[in-house]
N, CA and C atoms as an extended XYZ file, in Angstrom:
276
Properties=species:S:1:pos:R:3:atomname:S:1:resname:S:1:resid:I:1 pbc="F F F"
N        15.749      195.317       88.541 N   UNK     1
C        15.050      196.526       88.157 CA  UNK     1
C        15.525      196.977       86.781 C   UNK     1
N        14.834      196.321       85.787 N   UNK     2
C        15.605      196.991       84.407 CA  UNK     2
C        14.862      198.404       84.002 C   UNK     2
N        15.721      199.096       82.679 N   UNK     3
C        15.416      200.136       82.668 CA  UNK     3
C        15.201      199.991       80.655 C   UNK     3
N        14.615      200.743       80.414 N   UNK     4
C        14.740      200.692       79.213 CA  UNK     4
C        14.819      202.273       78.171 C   UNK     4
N        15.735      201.990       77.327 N   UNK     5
C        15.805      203.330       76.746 CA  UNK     5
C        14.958      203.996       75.736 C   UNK     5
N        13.334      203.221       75.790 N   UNK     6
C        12.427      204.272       75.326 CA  UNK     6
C        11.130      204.775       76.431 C   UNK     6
N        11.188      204.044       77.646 N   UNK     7
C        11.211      204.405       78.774 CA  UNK     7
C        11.460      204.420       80.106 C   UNK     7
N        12.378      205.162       80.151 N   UNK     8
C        13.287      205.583       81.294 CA  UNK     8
C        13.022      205.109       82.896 C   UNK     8
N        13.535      204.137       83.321 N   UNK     9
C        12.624      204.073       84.607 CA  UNK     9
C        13.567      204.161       86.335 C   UNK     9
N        13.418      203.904       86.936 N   UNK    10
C        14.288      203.997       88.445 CA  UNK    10
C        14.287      203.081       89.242 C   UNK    10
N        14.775      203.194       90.009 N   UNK    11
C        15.008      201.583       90.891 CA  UNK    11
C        14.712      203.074       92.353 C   UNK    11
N        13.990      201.939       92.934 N   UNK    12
C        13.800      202.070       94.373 CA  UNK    12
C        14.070      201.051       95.110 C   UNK    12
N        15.220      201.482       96.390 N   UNK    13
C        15.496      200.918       97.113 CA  UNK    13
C        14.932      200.993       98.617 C   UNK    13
N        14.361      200.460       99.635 N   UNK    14
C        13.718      200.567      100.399 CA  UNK    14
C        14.411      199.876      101.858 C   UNK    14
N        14.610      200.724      102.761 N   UNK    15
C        15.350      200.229      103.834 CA  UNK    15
C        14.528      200.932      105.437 C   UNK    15
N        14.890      200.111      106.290 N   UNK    16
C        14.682      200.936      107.741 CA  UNK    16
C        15.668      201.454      108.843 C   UNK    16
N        15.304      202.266      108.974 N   UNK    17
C        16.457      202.871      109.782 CA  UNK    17
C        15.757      202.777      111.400 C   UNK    17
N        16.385      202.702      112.383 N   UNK    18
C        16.263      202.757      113.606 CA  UNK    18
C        16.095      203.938      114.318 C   UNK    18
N        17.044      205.315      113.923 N   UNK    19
C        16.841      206.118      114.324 CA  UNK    19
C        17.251      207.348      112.946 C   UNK    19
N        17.069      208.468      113.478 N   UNK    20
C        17.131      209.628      112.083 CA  UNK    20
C        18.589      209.542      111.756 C   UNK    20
N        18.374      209.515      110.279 N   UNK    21
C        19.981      209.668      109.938 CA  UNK    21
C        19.935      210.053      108.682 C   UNK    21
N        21.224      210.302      108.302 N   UNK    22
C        21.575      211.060      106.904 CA  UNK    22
C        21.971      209.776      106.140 C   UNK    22
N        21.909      209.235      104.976 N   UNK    23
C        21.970      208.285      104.339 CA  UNK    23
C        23.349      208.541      102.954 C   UNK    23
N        23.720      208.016      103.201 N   UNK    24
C        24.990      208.043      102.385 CA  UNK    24
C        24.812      206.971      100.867 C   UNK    24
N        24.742      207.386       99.833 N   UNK    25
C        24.458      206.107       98.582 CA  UNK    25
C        25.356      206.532       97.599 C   UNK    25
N        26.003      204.943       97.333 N   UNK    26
C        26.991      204.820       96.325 CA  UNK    26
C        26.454      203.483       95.406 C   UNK    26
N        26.971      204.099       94.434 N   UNK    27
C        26.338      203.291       93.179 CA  UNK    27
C        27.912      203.063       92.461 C   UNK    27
N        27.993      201.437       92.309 N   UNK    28
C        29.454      200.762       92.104 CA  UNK    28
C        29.034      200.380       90.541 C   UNK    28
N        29.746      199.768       89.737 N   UNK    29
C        29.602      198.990       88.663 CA  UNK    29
C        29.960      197.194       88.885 C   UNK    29
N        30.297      196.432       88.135 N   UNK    30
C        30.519      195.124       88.585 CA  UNK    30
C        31.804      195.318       88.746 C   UNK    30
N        32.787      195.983       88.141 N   UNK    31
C        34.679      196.147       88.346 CA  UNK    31
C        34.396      196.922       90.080 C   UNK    31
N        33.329      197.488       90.629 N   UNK    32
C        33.094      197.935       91.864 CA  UNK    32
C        34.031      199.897       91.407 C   UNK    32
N        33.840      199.930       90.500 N   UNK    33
C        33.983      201.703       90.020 CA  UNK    33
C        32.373      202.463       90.262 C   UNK    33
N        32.961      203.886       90.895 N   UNK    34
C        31.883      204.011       91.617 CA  UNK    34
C        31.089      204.959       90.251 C   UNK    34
N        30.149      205.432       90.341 N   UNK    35
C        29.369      205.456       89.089 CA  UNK    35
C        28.420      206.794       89.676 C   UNK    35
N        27.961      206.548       90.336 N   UNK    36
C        27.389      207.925       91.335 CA  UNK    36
C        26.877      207.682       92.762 C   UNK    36
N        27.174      209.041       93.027 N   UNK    37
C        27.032      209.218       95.060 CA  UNK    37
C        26.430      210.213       95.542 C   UNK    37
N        25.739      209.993       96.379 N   UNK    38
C        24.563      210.873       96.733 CA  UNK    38
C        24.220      211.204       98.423 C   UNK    38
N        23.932      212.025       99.237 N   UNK    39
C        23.324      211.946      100.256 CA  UNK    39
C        21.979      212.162      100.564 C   UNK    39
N        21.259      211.525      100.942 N   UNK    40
C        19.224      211.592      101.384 CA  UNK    40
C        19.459      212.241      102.917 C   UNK    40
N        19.753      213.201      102.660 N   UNK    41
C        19.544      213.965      104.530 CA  UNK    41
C        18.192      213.855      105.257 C   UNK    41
N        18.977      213.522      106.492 N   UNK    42
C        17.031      213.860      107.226 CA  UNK    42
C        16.061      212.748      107.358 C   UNK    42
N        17.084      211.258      106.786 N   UNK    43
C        15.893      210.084      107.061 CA  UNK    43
C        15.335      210.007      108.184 C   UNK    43
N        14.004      209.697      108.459 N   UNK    44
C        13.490      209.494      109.711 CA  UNK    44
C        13.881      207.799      110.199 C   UNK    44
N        13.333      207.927      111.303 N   UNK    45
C        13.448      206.460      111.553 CA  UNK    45
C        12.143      205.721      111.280 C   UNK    45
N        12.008      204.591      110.869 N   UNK    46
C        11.450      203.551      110.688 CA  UNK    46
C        11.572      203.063      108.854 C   UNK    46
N        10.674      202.729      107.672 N   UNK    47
C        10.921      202.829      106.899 CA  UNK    47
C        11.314      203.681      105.722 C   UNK    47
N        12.111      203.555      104.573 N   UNK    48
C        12.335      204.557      104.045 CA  UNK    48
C        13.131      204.206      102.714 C   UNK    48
N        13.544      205.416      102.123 N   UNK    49
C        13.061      204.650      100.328 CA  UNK    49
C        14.394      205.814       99.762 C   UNK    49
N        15.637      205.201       99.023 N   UNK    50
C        16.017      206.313       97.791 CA  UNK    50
C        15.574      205.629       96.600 C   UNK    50
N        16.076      206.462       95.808 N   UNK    51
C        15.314      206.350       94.518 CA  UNK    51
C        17.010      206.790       93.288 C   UNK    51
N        16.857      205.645       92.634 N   UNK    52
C        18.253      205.861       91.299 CA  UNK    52
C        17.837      206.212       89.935 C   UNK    52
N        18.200      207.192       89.254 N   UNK    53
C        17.551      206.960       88.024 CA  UNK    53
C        18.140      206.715       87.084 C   UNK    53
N        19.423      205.737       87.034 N   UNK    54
C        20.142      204.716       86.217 CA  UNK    54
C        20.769      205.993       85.620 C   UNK    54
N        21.484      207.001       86.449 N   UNK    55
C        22.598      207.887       85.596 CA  UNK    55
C        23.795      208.203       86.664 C   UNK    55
N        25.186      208.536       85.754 N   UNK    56
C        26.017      208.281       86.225 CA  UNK    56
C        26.213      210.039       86.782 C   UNK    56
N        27.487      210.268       87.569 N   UNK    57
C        27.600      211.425       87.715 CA  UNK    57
C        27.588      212.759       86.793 C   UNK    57
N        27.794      212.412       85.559 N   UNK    58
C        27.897      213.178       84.302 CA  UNK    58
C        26.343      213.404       84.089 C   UNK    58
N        25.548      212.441       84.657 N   UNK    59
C        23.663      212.799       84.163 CA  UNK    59
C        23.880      211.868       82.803 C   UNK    59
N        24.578      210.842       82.330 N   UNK    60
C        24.598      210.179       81.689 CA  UNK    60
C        23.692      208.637       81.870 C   UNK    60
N        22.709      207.907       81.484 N   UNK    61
C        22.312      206.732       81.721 CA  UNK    61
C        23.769      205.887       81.215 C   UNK    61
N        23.136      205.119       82.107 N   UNK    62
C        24.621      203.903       83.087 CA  UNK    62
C        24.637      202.619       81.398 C   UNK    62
N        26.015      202.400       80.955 N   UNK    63
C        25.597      201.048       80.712 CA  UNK    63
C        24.769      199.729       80.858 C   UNK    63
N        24.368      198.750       80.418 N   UNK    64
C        23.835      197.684       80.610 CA  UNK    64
C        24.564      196.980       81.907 C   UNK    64
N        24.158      196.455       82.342 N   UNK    65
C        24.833      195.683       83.694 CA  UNK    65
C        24.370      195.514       84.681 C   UNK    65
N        25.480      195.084       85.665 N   UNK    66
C        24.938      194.738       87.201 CA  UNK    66
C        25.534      195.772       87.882 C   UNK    66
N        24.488      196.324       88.808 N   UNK    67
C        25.201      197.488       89.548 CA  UNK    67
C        25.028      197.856       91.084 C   UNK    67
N        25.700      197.700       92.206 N   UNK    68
C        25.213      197.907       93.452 CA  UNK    68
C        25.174      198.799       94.240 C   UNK    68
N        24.385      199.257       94.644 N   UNK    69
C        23.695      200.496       95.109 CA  UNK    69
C        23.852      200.366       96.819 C   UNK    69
N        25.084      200.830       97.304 N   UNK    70
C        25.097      200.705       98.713 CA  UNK    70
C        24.457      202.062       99.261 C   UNK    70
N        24.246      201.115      100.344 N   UNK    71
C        23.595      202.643      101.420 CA  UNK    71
C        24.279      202.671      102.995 C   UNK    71
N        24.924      203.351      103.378 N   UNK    72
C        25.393      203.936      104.677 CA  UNK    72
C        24.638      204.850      105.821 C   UNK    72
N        24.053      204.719      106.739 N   UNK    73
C        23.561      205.445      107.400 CA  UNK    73
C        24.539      206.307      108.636 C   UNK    73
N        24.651      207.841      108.653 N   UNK    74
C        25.558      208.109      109.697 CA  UNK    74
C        24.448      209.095      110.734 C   UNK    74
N        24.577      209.398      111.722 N   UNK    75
C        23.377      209.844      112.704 CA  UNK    75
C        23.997      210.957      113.086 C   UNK    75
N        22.848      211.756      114.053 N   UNK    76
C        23.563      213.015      114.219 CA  UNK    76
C        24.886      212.915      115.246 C   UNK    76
N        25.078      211.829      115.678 N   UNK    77
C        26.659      211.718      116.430 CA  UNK    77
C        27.862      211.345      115.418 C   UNK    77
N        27.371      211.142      114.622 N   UNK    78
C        28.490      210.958      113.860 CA  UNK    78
C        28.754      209.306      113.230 C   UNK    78
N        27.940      208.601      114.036 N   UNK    79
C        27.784      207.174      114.001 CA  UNK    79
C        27.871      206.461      112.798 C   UNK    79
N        28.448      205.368      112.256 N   UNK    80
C        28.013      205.147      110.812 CA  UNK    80
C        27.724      203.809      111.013 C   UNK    80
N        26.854      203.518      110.173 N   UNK    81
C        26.281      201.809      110.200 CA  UNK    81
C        27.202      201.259      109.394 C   UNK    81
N        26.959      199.795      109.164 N   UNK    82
C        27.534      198.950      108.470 CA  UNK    82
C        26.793      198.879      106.869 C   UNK    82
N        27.453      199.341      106.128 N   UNK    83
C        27.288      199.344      104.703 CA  UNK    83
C        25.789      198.556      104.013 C   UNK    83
N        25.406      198.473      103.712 N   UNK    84
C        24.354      197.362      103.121 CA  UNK    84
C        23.667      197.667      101.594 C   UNK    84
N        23.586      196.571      100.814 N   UNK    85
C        23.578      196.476       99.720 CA  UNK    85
C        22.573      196.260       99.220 C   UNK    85
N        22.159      196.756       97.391 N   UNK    86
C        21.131      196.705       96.933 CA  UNK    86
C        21.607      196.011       95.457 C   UNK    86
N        20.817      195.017       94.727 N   UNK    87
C        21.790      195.471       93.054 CA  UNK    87
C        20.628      195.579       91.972 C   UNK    87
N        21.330      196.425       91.541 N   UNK    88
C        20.240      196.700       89.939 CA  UNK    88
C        20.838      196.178       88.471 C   UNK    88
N        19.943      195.338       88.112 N   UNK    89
C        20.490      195.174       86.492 CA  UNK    89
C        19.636      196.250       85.710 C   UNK    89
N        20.411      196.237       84.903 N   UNK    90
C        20.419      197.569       83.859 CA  UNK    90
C        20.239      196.546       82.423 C   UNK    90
N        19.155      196.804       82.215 N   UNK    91
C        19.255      196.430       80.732 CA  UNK    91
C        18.614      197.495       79.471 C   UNK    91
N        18.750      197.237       78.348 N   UNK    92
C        18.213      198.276       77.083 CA  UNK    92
C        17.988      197.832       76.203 C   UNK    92
């Protein structure tokens, strides 16, 4: 998913969930430094979508690179899934 810096674009990631859950997303660099983190409350179950817009916690766009975009699902018990991964190259 590249991005370019005369127009700005996002990576969508698209996953299914089984049952409703709050979605946990971390965005690593290739050294695996985390870059930004987010929660999507309220996923329903079946398919479902976040959305990155290649900036770091500062609201800064991310360097050029490879970058992986995990997602965690935890439910209203408290439950947490097993991690699962997305990656975005970043180019300009």
């Amino acid at each position: 998913n590249p991005y370019s810096a005369a127009v700005p674009q996002q990576t969508i990631v698209t996953f299914n969930l089984t049952k409703m859950a709050n979605v946990v997303v971390s965005i690593t660099n290739a050294k695996g430094v985390l870059i930004e983190s987010f929660m999507e409350a309220g996923k329903s179950a079946g398919v479902n979508h976040i959305t990155w817009d290649g900036k770091d916690t500062k609201g800064n766009y991310v360097n050029e690179g490879v970058y992986r975009i995990g997602l965690t699902a935890i439910d209203s018990a408290g439950e947490q899934s097993l991690k699962r991964s997305a990656f975005a190259v970043v180019y300009y």
